[in-house]
C-alpha positions in Angstrom: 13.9 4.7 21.2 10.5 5.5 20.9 8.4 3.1 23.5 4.9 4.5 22.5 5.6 4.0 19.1 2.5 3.1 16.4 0.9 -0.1 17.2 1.9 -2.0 13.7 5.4 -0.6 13.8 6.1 -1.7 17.2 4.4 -5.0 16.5 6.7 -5.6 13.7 9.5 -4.6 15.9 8.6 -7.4 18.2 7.5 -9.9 15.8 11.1 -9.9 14.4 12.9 -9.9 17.5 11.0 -13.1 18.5 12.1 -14.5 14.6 15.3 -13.9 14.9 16.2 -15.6 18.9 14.0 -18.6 17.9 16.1 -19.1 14.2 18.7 -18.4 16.0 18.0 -21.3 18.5 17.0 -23.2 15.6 20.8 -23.4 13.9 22.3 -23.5 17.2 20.5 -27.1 18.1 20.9 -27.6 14.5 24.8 -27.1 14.9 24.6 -29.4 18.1 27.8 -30.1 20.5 28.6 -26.9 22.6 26.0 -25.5 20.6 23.1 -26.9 22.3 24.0 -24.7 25.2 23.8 -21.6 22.8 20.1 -23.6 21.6 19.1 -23.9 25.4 19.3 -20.3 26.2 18.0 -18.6 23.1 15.1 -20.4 23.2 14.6 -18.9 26.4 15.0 -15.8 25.3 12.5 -16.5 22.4 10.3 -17.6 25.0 9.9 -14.4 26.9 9.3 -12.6 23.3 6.5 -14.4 22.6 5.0 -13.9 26.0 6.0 -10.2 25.4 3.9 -10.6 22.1 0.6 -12.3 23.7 0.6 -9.6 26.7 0.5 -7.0 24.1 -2.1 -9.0 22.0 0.2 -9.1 19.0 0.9 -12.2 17.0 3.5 -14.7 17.4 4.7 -15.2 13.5 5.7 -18.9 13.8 5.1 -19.2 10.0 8.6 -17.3 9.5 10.8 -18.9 11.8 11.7 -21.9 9.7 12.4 -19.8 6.6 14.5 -17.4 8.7 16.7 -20.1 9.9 17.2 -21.3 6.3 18.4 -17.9 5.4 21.0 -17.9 8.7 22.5 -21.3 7.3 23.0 -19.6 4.6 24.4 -16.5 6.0 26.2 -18.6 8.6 26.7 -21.8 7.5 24.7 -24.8 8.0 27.7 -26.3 10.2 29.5 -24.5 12.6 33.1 -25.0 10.9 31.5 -23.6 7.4 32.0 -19.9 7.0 34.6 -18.0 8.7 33.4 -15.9 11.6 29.7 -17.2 11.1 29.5 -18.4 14.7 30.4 -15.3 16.0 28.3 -13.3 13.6 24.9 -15.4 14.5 25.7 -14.8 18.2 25.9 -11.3 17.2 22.5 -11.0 15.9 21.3 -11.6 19.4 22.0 -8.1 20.3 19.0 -6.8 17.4 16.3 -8.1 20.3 18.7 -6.4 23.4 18.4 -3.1 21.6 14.5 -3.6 19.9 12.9 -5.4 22.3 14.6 -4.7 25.6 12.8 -0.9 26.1 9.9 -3.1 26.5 10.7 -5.7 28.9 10.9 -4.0 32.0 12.5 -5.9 34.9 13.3 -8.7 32.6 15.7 -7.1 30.6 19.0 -7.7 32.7 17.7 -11.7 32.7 16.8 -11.5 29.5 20.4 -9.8 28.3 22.6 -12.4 29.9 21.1 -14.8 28.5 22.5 -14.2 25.7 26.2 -12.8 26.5 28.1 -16.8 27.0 28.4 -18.2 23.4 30.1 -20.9 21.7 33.4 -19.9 19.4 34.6 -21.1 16.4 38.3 -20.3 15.0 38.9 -19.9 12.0 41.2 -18.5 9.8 39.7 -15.4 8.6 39.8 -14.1 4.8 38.6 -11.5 2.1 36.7 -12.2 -1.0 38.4 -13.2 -3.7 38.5 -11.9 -7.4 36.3 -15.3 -8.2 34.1 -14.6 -5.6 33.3 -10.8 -6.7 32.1 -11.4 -10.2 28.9 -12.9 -11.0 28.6 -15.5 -13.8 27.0 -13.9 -16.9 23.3 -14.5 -17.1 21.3 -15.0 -20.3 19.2 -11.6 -20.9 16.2 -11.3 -22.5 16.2 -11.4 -26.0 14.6 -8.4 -28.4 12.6 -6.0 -26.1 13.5 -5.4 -22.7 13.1 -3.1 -19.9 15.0 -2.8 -16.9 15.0 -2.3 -13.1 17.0 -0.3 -11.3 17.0 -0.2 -7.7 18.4 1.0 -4.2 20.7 3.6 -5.8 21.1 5.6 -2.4 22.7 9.1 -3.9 24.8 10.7 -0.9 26.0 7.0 0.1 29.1 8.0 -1.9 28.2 5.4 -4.4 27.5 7.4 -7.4 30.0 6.0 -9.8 28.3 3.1 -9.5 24.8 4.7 -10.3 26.7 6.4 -13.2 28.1 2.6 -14.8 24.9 1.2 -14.3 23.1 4.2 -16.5 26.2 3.5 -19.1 25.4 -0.3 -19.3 21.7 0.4 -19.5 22.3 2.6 -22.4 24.4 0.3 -24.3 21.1 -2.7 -23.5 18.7 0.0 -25.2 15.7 -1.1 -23.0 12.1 0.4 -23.8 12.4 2.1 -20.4 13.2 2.0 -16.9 11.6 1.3 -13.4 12.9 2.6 -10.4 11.5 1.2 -7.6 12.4 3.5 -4.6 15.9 4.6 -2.7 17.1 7.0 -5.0 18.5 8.8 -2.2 20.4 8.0 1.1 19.0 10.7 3.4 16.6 12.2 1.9 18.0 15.2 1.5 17.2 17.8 -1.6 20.3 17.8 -3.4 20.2 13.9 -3.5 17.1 13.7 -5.0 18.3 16.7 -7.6 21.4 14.6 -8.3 19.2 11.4 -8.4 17.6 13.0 -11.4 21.1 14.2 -13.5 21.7 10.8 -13.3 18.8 9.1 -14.4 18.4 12.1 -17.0 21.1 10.0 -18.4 19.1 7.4 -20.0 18.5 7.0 -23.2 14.8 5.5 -22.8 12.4 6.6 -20.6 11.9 5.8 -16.5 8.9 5.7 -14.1 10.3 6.5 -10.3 8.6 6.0 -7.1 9.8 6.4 -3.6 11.4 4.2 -1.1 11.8 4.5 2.5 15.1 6.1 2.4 13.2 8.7 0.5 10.3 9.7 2.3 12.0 11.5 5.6 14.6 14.0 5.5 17.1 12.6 7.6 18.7 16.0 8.8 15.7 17.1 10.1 13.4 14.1 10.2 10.5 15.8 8.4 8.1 13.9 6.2 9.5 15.7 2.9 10.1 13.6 0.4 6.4 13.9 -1.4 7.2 17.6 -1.8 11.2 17.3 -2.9 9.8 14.7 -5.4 7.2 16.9 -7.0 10.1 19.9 -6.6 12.6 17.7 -8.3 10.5 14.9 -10.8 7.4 17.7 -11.8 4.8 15.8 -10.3 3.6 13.9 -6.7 5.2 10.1 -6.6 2.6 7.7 -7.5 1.6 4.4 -8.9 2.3 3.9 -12.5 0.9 1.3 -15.0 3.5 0.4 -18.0 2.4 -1.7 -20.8 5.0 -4.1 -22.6 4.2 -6.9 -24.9 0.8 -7.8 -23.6 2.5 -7.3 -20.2 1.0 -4.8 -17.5 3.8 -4.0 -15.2 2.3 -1.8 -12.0 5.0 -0.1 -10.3 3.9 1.0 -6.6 4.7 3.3 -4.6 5.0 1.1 -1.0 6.3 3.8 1.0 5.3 5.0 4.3 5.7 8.6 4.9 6.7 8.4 8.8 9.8 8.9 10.3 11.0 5.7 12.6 10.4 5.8 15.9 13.5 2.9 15.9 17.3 4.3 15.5 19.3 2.9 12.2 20.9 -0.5 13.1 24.7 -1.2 12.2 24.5 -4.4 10.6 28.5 -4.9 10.5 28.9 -4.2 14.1 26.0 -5.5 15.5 24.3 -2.5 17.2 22.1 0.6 16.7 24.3 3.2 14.4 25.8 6.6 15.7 22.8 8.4 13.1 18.8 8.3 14.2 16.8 6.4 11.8 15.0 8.6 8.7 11.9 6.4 7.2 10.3 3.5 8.5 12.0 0.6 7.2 8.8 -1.2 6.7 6.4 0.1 3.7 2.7 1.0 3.5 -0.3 1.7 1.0 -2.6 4.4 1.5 -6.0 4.2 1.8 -7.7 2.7 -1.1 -4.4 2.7 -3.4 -5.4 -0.5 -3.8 -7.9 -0.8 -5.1 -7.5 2.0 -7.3 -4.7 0.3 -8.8 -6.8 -2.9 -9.7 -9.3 -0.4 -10.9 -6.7 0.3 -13.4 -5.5 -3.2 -14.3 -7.1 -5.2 -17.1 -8.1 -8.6 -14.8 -7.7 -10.5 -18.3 -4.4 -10.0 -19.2 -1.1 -10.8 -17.2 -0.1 -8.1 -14.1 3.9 -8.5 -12.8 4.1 -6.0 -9.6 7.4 -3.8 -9.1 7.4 -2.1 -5.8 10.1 -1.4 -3.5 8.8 -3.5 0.1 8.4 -7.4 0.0 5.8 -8.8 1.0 4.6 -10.8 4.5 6.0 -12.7 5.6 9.4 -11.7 5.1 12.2 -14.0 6.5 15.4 -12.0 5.2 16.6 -9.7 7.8 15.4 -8.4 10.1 12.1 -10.7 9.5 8.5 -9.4 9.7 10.0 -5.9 9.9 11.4 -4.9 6.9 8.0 -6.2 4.7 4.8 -4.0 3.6 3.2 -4.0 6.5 1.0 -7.4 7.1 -2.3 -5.7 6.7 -1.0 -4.0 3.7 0.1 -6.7 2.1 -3.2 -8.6 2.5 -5.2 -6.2 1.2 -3.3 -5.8 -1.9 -3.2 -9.4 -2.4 -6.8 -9.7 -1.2 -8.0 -6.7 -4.2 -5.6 -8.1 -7.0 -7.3 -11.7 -6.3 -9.6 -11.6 -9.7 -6.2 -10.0 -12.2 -3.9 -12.3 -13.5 -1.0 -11.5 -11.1 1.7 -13.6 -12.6 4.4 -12.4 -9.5 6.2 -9.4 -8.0 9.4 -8.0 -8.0 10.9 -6.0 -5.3 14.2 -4.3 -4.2 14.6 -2.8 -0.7 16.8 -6.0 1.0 19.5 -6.0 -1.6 19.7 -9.0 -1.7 18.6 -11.9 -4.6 16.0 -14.3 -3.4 12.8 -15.8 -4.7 9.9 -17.3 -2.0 6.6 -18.0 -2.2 4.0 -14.7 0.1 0.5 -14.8 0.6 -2.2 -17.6 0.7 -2.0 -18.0 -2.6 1.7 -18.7 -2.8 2.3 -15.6 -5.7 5.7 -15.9 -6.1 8.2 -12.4 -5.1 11.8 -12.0 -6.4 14.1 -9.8 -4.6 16.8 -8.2 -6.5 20.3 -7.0 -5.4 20.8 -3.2 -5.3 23.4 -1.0 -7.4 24.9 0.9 -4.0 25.9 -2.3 -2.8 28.0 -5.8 -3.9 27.2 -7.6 -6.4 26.1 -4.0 -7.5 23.4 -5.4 -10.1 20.2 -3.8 -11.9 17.7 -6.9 -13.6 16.7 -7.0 -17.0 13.4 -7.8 -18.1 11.5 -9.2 -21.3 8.7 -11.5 -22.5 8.9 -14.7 -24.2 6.7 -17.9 -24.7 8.6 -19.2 -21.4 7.2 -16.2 -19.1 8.3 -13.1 -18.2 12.3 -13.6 -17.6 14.1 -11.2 -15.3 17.9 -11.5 -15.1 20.2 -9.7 -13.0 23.2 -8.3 -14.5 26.3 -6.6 -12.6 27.5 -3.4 -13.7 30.7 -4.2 -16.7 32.9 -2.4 -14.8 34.8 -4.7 -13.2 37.2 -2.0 -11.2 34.4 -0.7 -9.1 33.3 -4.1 -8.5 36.3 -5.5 -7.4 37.4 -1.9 -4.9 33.7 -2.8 -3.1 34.4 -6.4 -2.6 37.9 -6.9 -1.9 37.4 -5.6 1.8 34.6 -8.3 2.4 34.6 -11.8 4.5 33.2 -14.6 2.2 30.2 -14.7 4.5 28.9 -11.5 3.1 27.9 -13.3 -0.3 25.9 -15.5 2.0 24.0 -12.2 3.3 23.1 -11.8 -0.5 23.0 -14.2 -2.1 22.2 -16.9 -0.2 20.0 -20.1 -0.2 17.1 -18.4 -1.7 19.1 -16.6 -4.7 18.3 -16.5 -8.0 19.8 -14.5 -10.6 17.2 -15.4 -13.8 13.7 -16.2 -12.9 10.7 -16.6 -15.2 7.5 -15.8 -14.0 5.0 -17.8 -15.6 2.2 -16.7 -17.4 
């Protein structure tokens, strides 16, 4: 762990510590019974986060707590007895502030850590996902033009096959092209991003490909290489790109931050920091004035739909705060893009589906599942007199979707698709 880490990375760090004990506390009171014991003594861990916040003059980011509980009822169950293992899951998630926030709390940290070791349990009988459960109800696709998004592929995760059904599907929807916003590879690594591009050679259309923070940082050696294996491997330096369709200008960004993380990777399953150090920042940035020269570029007139691979702040999926475009970012390119018609944005990154409302002016942002992981999806979009529809579609074959999901605990469809799913969304225009 890095404990002079940059200021807005730790920050972020911190803020989503603090989320996460106090929406934790939150579905603990609202669970009640033994539960409120859990409540009493998560709160005072939140507590000592925020003072940890205020003494380093960062923000306490109350706007995100009552959206991050939402999305641990979902995860967890809005009743203790509701999802098998959620209890003991949502106790788990105590240990992301032992491990983020403890470097930083000096003395406190033993006080702080015990607090959270008693918790409540819950038995229950404990199951896999079923056949039902793995397959996604068809949604209605566009009709007559369409294009396609394709994200989170990770190359070197070992899920290529899936990568490989996904261009096979695509090929058989004929879409006008292809956006790929960001996490082509795993690691970084050259050969991933070489194999990255066999794959997508595939298609039958053309695609526009930016980086995502898997991307940017070679994990082997933690360099900053990505910029230069791009240009080696795609023939040119990643960047924004503009894509007009059907009176629609689509601006896919490139929301990566070129750093390495000063954090190690986190193992979500077992509920503590992975074996492997962290490669990119998990968080996304713009560079100095991409901004604005990429409302330079837009038409203000006509309707602007944003594809990039970071949400937007605030973020309440997991971890909260953290795993956004950085808060200033996100403001800026809000702030710049305040005169276009921005009719919404779509991002990947979480893999997860979800649609919320980000900035002050409540733009909405869809999140879309990922092809590495269940319900291994891409989205398909098109224009009609509705909006600008975008429907995600799992990949056809069903074998490869049914070998990822038959390992998995039900609770895991609650991780992505949860309260704040949705698998066809219009954006209005």
């Amino acid at each position: 762990m890095d404990t002079e880490a940059r200021a807005d990375l730790l920050r972020a760090s911190l803020q989503s510590c603090y989320v996460i004990e106090r929406a934790r506390a939150n579905l603990q009171q609202q669970w009640s019974g033994d539960f409120d014991r859990d409540a009493e003594r998560t709160n005072k861990r939140a507590d000592r986060l925020a003072r940890l916040l205020s003494d380093r003059d960062f923000r306490v980011p109350e706007e995100v707590v009552e959206p991050h509980t939402a999305w641990f009822a979902g995860f967890c169950g809005a009743a203790p007895a509701d999802v098998p293992l959620g209890a003991a899951v949502l106790h788990n998630f105590g240990k992301w502030a032992n491990a983020y926030a403890g470097p930083y709390l000096g003395g406190d940290f033993d006080d702080f850590r015990s607090l959270g070791v008693e918790h409540t349990r819950v038995d229950l009988d404990v199951r896999f996902m079923n056949e039902e459960e793995a397959f996604l109800p068809e949604q209605k696709l566009p009709d007559a033009r369409r294009f396609v998004i394709f994200t989170d592929i990770h190359i070197g995760s070992g899920r290529e096959d899936y990568a490989r059904a996904a261009v096979a599907d695509i090929n058989e929807l004929a879409p006008e092209f292809v956006l790929i916003p960001g996490d082509i590879t795993d690691d970084g690594e050259l050969e991933q991003f070489r194999a990255a591009k066999a794959i997508f050679d595939e298609l039958a259309c053309p695609y526009f490909v930016v980086m995502g923070n898997h991307d940017a940082v070679q994990r082997s050696t933690r360099e900053p290489t990505g910029t230069r294996f791009y240009a080696e491997v795609f023939g040119s330096e990643p960047r924004d790109h503009v894509v007009e369709f059907d009176g629609l200008q689509i601006a896919l960004v490139d929301s990566t931050d070129p750093t390495a993380s000063p954090f190690p990777d986190w193992d979500i399953a077992r509920g503590r920091m992975g074996e492997g150090i962290a490669a990119g920042v998990d968080s996304g940035a713009l560079s100095p004035g991409q901004a604005e020269a990429l409302a330079a570029r837009l038409d203000p007139s006509r309707p602007v739909l944003l594809v990039q691979h970071h949400e937007l702040h605030p973020f309440p999926g997991f971890p909260p705060v953290r795993f956004a475009l950085r808060e200033e970012d996100a403001s800026e390119e809000l702030d710049v893009l305040g005169s276009h018609n921005l009719i919404g944005l779509v991002a990947g990154h979480t893999h997860r589906s979800a649609v919320l409302d980000v900035g002050v002016r409540g733009v909405k942002q869809l999140e879309i599942p990922s092809i590495k992981d269940w319900p291994h999806t891409f989205a398909v979009g098109g224009v009609s007199d509705d909006g600008v529809q975008i429907a995600v579609k799992q990949i056809s074959n069903r074998d490869l979707v049914w070998n990822s999901a038959k390992g998995m605990p039900p609770l895991m469809n609650g991780f992505m698709l949860g309260p704040l799913a949705n698998l066809n969304y219009t954006f209005s225009l």
